[in-house]
C-alpha positions in Angstrom: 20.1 -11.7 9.2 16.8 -9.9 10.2 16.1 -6.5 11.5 13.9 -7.1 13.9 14.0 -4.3 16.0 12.0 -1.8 14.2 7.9 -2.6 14.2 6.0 -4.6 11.5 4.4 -1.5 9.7 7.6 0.4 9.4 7.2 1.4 5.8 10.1 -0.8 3.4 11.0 1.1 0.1 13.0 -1.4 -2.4 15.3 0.5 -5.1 14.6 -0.4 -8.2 18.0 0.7 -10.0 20.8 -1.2 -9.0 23.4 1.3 -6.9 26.8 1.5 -6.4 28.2 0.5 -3.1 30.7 2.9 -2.4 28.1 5.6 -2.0 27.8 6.1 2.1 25.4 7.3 4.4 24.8 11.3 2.3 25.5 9.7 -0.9 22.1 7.1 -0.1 20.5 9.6 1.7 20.7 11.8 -1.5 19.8 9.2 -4.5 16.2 9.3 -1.6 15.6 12.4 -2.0 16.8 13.4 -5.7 15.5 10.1 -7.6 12.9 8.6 -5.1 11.1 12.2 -4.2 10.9 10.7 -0.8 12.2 12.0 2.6 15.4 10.0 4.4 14.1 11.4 7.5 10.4 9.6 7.8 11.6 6.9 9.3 11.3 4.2 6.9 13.7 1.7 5.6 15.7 2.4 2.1 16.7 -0.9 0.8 19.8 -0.8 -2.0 21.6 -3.5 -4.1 24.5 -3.9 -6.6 24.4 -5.1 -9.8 25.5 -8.5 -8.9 23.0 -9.0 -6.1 24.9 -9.9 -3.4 25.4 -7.2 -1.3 22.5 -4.6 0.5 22.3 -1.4 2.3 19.5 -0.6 4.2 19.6 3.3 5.5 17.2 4.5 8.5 16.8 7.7 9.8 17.2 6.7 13.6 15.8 9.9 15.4 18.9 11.7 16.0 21.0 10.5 12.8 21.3 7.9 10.0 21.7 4.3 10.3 23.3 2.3 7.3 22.9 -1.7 7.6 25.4 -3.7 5.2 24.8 -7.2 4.0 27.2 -9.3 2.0 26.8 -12.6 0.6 29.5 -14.6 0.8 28.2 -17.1 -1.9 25.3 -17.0 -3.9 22.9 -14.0 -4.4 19.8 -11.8 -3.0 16.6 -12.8 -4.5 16.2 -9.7 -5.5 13.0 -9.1 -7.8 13.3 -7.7 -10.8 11.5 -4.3 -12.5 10.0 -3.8 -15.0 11.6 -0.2 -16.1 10.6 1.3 -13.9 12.2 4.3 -12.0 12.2 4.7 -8.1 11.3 2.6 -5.2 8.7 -0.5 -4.5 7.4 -1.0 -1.3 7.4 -4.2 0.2 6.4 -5.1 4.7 8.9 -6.1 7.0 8.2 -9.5 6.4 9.2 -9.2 3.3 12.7 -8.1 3.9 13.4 -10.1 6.2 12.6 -13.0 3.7 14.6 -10.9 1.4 18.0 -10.9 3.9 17.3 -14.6 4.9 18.2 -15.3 1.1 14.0 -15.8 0.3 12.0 -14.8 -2.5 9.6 -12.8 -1.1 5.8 -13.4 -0.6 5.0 -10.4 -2.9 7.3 -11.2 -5.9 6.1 -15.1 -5.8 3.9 -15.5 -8.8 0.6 -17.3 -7.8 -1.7 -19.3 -10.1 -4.8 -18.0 -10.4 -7.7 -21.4 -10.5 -11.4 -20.6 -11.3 -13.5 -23.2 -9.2 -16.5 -24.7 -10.9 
């Protein structure tokens, strides 16, 4: 599953905390602006999980009311990164949540080497 209808730059905010998955539409849209500091209404993408990993919300404020996207993984888990205590949201692109819903790592939580060249 990708959401490909929005545009690449569409700002994509990752929860770090997992959340529970009976909370709806108001109960998302609230945890944005009470926990986050961030406004549901800018257009950008608010990406949840459960404990387990394997199910997401994604909630979008779609110009004249909210959008919720629901994900559930019949086997297996997300690759969902994990914080480092911290409180709030990451930001990730597009690209990355689409990796993210395709059941990839992705590219920004893939630790690279770093090589010095002599």
């Amino acid at each position: 599953m990708t959401i490909r209808r929005f545009p690449v730059k569409t700002p994509v905010y990752l929860s770090c905390i997992p959340i529970d998955m009976r909370k709806s539409i108001n109960g998302l849209a609230a945890v944005v602006q009470g926990s986050f500091e961030l406004d549901p209404f800018q257009g950008a993408l608010f990406v949840f999980c459960n404990k387990s990993k394997d199910k997401i919300k994604v909630l979008h404020w779609d110009k004249d009311g909210f959008a919720l996207y629901y994900k559930r993984r019949e086997r297996g888990r997300f690759c969902w990164p994990s914080f480092d205590a911290e409180d709030g949201t990451v930001d990730v692109t597009m690209n990355d949540l689409n990796r993210l819903l395709d059941g990839l790592l992705m590219e920004k939580f893939i630790p690279h080497k770093s090589y010095l060249i002599l």
